[in-house]
C-alpha positions in Angstrom: 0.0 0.0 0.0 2.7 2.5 0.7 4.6 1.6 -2.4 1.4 3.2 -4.6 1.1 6.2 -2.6 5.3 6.6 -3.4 4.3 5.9 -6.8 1.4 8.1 -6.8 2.9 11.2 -5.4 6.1 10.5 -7.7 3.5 10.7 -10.9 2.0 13.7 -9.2 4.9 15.8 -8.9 6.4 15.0 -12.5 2.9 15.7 -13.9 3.1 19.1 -12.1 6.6 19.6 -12.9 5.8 19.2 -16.8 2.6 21.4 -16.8 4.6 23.8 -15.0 7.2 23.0 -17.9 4.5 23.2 -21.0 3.1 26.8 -19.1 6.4 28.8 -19.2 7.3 27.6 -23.0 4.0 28.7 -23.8 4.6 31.8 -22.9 5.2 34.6 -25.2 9.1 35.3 -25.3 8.3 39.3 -25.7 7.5 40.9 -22.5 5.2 43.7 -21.9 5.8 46.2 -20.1 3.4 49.2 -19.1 4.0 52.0 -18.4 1.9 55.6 -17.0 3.2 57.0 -19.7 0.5 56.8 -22.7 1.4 54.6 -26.1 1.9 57.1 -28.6 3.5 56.4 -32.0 7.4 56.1 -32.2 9.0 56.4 -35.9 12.6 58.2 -35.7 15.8 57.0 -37.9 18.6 59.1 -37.3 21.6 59.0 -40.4 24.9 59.1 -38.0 27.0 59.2 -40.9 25.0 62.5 -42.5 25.5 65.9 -41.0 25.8 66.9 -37.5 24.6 63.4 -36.8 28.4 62.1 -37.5 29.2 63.4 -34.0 26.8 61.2 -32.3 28.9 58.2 -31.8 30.8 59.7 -28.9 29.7 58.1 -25.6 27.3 59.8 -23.0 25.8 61.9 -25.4 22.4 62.6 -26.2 19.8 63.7 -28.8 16.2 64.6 -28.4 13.3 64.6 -31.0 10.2 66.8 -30.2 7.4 68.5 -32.4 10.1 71.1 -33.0 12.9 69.0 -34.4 15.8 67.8 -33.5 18.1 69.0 -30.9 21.4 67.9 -30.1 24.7 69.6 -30.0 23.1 73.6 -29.4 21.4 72.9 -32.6 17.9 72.1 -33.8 16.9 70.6 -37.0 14.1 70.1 -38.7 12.0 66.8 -38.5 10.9 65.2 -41.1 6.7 65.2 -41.6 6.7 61.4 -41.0 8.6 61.7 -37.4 6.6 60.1 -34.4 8.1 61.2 -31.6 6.1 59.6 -28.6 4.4 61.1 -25.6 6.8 63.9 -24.3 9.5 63.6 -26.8 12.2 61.1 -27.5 15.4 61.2 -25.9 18.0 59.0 -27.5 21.2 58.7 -25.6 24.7 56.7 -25.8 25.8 54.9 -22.5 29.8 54.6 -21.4 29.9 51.4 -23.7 28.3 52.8 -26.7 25.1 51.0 -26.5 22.1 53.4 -27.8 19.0 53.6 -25.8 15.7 55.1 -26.5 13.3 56.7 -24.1 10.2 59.0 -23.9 10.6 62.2 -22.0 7.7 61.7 -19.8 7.7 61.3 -16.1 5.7 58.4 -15.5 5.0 60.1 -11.8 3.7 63.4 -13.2 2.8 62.1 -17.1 3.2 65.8 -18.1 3.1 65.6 -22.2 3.6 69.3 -21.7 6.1 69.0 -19.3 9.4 66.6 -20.4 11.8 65.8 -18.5 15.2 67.9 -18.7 18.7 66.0 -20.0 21.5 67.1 -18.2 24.5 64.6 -18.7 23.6 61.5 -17.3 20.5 62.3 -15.8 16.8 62.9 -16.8 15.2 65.0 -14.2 11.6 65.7 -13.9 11.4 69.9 -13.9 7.9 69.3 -11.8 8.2 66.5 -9.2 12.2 66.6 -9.0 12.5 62.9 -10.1 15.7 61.7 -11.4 16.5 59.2 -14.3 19.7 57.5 -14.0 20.4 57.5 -18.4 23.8 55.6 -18.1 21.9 52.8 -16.8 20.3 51.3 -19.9 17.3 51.5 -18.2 16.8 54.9 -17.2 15.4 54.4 -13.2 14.3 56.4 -10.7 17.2 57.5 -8.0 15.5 59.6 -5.8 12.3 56.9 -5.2 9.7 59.6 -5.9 9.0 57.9 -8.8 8.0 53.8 -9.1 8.9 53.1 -12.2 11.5 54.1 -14.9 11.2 56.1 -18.1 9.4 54.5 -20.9 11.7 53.2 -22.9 11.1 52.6 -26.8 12.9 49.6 -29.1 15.8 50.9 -31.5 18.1 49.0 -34.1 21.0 50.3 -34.9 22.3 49.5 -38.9 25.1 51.0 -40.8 25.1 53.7 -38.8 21.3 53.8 -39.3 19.5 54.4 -36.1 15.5 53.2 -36.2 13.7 53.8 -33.1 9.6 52.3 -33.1 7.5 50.5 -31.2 
């Protein structure tokens, strides 16, 4: 008699342990992740080998596309009409290693659309509720805790110098 129960709880824990299994591989691979900040449309490629663009390879630098252009280096350029810049703006910026990163300029504690955030090195800081946004990161988080969750941050590929940010 206690020879079936072994068996029986033996069968029951590798039954669970495979449906447990078949759930995670069933899972979608791309996560979602939501954000305060609405969804609005993202469409931005930046040329880096065209114009002032050819400077934007250096590390910790940064560019931001808005209704009124692009800005980056003092200087703002005009967008093109099929730009989608997101909520607040897009702020596009280039950690210590090189890697580019993509967010919108939104506080997702305030969700200001009128009201971006303001780049200052390696920090995005909200101009209403003081949050800052640690850039260099990858991942542009909250530092200060006022804030619970990090900027939104938008999907970019970058190709032959060829930078395409969507989402």
């Amino acid at each position: 008699m206690r020879c079936i129960n072994s068996i029986q709880l033996f069968l029951f824990k590798g039954l669970t342990f495979l449906l447990f299994f078949l759930t995670l591989t069933a899972c979608d691979t791309h996560t979602t992740y939501r954000s305060s900040v609405p969804s609005y449309p993202v469409n931005i490629r930046i040329n880096t080998y065209e114009g002032t663009y050819v400077h934007f390879v250096h590390i910790y630098t940064y560019l931001i596309v808005d209704e009124k252009g692009y800005h980056f280096n003092g200087q703002t350029m005009p967008r093109k009409e099929t730009d989608r810049f997101g909520y607040a703006g897009v702020v596009v910026y280039i950690d210590g290693s090189g890697t580019y990163s993509a967010y919108d300029m939104a506080c997702p504690h305030c969700v200001k659309q009128d009201t971006p955030v303001e780049i200052d090195g390696m920090l995005a800081t909200c101009p209403i509720c003081g949050e800052e946004y640690d850039l260099c990161t990858g991942y542009a988080t909250p530092q200060k805790g006022i804030s619970n969750e990090a900027l939104r941050r938008y999907d970019l590929i970058v190709s032959n110098g060829v930078i395409t940010i969507r989402n």
